[in-house]
Steps between C-alpha positions, in 0.01 A plus 500: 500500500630853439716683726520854559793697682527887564744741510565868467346640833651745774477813620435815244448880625158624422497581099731217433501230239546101559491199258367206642545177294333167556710214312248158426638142474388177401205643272521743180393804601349575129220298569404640884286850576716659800448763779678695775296566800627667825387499839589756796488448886146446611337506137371278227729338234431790220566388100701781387531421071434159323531427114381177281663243403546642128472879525161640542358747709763555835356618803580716789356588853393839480746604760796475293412566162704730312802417760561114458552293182438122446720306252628184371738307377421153381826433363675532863182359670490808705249810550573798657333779716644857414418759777522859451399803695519260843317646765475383883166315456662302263707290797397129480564163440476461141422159376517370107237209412390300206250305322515282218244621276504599136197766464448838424519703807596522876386564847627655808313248739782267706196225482592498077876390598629148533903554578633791702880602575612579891475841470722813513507801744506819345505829733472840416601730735729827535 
């Protein structure tokens, strides 16, 4: 069954950047719909941006559109989180997830995942 291990997190100042990258073994990632979702002390596991298996509509949590990008690679069997304009509600564990699913379109419910990484800490603070 498929793997998943992240990397990239830390501490960034408020208006920072930070890559996270989730690298997938023992399944071609071409042929899986993935996710990130985050959760912060106290809250619900939040899905942040998903995209389809084969292009198609991406999607993003309303509270970081326009600041975070979603992207893959299915050559390396790796997908990324890019994080721009980082702010201090932004701190959480973020986790990567995936299910193996060809069709059109994605959701930002953890219930729709099958495989999940360990998760990452990312803080933003000054």
């Amino acid at each position: 069954q498929p793997q998943l291990v992240e990397s990239g997190g830390g501490l960034v100042q408020p208006g920072g950047s930070l890559r996270l990258s989730c690298a997938v073994s023992n399944y071609p990632l071409e042929y899986t719909t993935i996710a990130w979702f985050r959760q912060a002390p106290g809250k619900d596991r939040e899905g942040v941006s998903c995209i389809p298996a084969h292009g198609g509509d991406i999607n993003y949590g309303n509270s970081v559109k326009g600041r975070f990008t979603i992207s893959r690679e299915n050559i390396e069997n790796t997908f990324y989180l890019q994080m721009d304009s980082l702010a201090p509600e932004d701190t959480a564990v973020y986790y990567c997830a995936l299910v193996i699913r060809l069709g059109p379109g994605c959701l930002l419910s953890r219930r729709d995942y099958d495989y999940w990484g360990q998760g990452t800490q990312v803080t933003v603070s000054s």
